[in-house]
C-alpha positions in Angstrom: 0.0 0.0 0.0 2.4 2.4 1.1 1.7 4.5 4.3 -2.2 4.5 4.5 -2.9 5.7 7.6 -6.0 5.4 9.5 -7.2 6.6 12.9 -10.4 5.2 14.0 -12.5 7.0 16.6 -15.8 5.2 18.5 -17.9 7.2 20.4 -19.5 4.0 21.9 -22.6 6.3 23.5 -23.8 2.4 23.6 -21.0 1.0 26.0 -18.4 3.4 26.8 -15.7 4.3 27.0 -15.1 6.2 23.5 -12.1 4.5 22.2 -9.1 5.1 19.4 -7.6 2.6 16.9 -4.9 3.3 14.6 -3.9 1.3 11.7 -0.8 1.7 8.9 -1.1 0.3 5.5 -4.3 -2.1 6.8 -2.6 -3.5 9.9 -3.9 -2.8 13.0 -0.9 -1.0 15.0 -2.9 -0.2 18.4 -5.8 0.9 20.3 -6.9 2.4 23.5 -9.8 3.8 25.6 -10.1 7.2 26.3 -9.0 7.7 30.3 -6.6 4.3 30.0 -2.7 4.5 28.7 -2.4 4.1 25.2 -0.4 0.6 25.4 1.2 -0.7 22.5 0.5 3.0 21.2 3.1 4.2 24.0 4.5 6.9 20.8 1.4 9.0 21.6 2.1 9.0 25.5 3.9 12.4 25.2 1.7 14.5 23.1 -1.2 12.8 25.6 0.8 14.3 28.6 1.2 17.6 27.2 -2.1 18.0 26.8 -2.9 17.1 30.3 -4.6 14.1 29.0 -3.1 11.7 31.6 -3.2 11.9 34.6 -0.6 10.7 37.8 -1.6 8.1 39.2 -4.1 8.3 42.6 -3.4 6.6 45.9 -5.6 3.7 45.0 -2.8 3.2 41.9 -5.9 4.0 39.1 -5.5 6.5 36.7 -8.4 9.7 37.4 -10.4 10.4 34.6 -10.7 13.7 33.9 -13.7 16.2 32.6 -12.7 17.4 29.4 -10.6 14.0 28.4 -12.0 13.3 25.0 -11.3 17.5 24.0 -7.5 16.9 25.4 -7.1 13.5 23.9 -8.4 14.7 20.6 -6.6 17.8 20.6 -3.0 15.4 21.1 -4.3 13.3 18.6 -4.9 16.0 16.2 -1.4 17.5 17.2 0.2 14.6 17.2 -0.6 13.3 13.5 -0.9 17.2 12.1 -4.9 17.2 11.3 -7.4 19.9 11.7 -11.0 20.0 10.8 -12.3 23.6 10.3 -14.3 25.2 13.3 -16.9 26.4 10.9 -17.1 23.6 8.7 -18.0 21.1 11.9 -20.1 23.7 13.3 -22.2 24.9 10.6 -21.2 23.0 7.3 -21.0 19.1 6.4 -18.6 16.9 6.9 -17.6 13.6 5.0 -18.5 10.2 6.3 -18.5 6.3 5.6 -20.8 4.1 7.2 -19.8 0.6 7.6 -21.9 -0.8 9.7 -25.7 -0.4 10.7 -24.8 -2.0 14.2 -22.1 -1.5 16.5 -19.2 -4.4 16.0 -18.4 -6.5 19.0 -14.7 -6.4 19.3 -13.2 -3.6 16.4 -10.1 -5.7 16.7 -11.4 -8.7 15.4 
C-alpha cells in the first residue's frame, strides 16, 4: 500500500468508553480507551501528557479520569498526527463520512 494511515474514533454512547484505533497500510498497529494508557501505542504517550490528557496516578494506583478527556485527547491526537478539521465547517457546514456498519461491532479488533 504504502503509508495508509488510519485513525479510528468510536464514540461507543452504547457502551463506553469512547475508544481510538490506529492502523498503517491495513494493519492494525494499536488501540486504547479514552482515560486508559495508550499501550502498545506508547508513541502518543507524550503528546497525551502535554495535553494534560493523563493523569498521575491516585493513591488507590488507578489513573483519574478527567472532565474534558476526549477534547484533550483529541486535541493530542490532532497535534500529534498534524490534522485539523475547520471550526466552521464542523459547526455549521457538512462533513464527509463512511458508514460501515448499521450496528455497532463487538470487538473492532477482530
Amino acid at each position: 500500500m504504502g503509508d495508509l494511515e488510519v485513525l479510528h474514533l468510536t464514540p461507543k454512547s452504547y457502551d463506553p468508553p469512547k475508544e481510538f484505533w490506529y492502523y498503517r497500510d491495513g494493519v492494525t498497529l494499536g488501540r486504547f480507551d479514552f482515560g486508559e494508557q495508550p499501550g502498545e501505542l506508547e508513541f502518543l504517550t507524550p503528546s497525551l501528557e502535554a495535553e494534560g490528557a493523563l493523569n498521575v496516578r491516585g493513591p488507590n494506583g488507578l489513573y483519574a479520569r478527567i472532565d474534558d478527556e476526549a477534547r484533550k485527547i483529541l486535541a493530542a491526537l490532532e497535534r500529534h498526527f498534524g490534522l485539523s478539521l475547520p471550526y466552521e465547517d464542523v459547526v455549521h457546514g457538512t462533513l464527509p463520512g463512511v458508514v460501515t456498519a448499521m450496528t455497532p461491532p463487538e470487538n473492532l479488533g477482530d
